[in-house]
Wavefront OBJ file of the C-alpha trace (Angstrom):
o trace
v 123.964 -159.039 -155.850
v 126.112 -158.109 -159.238
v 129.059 -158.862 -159.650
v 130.855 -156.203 -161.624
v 134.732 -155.770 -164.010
v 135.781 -152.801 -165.032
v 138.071 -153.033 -167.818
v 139.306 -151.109 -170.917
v 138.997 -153.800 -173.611
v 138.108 -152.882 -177.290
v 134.674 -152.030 -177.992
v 133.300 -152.353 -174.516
v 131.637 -149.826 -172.183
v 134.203 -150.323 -169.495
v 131.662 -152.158 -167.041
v 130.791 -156.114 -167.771
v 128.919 -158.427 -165.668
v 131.280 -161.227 -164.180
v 128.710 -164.225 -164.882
v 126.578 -162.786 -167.473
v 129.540 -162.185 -169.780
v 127.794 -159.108 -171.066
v 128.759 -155.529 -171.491
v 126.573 -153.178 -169.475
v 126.128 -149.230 -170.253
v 127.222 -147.524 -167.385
v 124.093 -144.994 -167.370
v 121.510 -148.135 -167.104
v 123.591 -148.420 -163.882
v 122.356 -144.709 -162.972
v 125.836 -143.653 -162.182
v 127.221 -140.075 -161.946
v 127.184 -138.392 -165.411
v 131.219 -137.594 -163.581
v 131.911 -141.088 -163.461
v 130.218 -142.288 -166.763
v 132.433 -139.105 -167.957
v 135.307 -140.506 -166.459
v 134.266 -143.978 -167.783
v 134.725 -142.141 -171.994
v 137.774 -141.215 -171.076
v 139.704 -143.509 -169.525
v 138.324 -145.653 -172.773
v 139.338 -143.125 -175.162
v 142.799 -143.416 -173.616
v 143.142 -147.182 -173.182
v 142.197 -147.628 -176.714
v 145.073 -145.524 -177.794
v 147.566 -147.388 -175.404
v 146.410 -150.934 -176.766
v 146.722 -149.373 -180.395
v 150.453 -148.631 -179.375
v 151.030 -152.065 -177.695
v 151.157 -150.895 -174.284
v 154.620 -150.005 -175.110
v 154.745 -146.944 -172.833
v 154.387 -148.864 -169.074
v 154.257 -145.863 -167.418
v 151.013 -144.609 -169.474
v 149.887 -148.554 -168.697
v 150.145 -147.761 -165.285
v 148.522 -144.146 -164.960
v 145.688 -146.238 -167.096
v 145.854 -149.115 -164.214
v 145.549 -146.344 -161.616
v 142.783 -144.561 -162.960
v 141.165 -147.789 -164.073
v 141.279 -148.468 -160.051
v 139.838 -145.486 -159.635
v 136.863 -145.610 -161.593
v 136.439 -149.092 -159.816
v 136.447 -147.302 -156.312
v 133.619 -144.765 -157.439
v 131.610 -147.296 -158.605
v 131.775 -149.150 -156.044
v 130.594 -145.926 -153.360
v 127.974 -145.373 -155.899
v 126.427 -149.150 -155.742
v 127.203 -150.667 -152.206
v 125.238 -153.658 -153.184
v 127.877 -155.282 -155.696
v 131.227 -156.661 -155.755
v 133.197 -155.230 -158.371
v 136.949 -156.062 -159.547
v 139.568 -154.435 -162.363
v 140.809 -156.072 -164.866
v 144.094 -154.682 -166.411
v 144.135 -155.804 -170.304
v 147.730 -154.392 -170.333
v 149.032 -156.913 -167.752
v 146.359 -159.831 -168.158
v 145.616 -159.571 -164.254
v 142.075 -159.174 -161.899
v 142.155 -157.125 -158.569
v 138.940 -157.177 -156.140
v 137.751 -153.944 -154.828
l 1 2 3 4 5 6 7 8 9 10 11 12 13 14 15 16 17 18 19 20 21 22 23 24 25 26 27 28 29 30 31 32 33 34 35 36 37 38 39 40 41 42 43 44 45 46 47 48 49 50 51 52 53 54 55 56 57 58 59 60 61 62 63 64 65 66 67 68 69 70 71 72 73 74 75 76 77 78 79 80 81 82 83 84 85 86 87 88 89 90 91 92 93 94 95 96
């Protein structure tokens, strides 16, 4: 079984693997070109919040949401893992 995190740190793909501390590219995954799509943008996005500090907690939280999100798809797309979020802005974990 993986074990998945979806996050939104710097210069990651947005998927790791919880024990193999590695990065993984969400089409090796063979997800949905939407959510891989998704996946860019939500990046794109969380880059420019962490560039800005996170000062604007209500973009943090749409961010959050959709971060959530992505973790939900994911997770309908590949029953056979466990997958959490990770929210750089507010340094916490949440299962899925």
């Amino acid at each position: 079984m993986k074990y998945l995190i979806v996050d939104g740190y710097l210069g990651g793909t947005g998927i790791r693997d919880k024990y193999k501390a590695g990065y993984l590219n969400p089409k090796d995954l063979k997800l949905s070109d939407d959510i891989v799509n998704q996946i860019i943008i939500w990046l794109s996005k969380y880059k420019d919040a962490h560039h800005n500090g996170f000062n604007d907690l209500n973009i943090g939280n749409e961010l959050d949401r959709e971060g959530n999100e992505i973790a939900v798809k994911i997770k309908k797309e590949l029953v056979h893992i466990k997958i959490e979020y990770f929210s750089a802005m507010r340094m916490t974990n949440e299962t899925i």
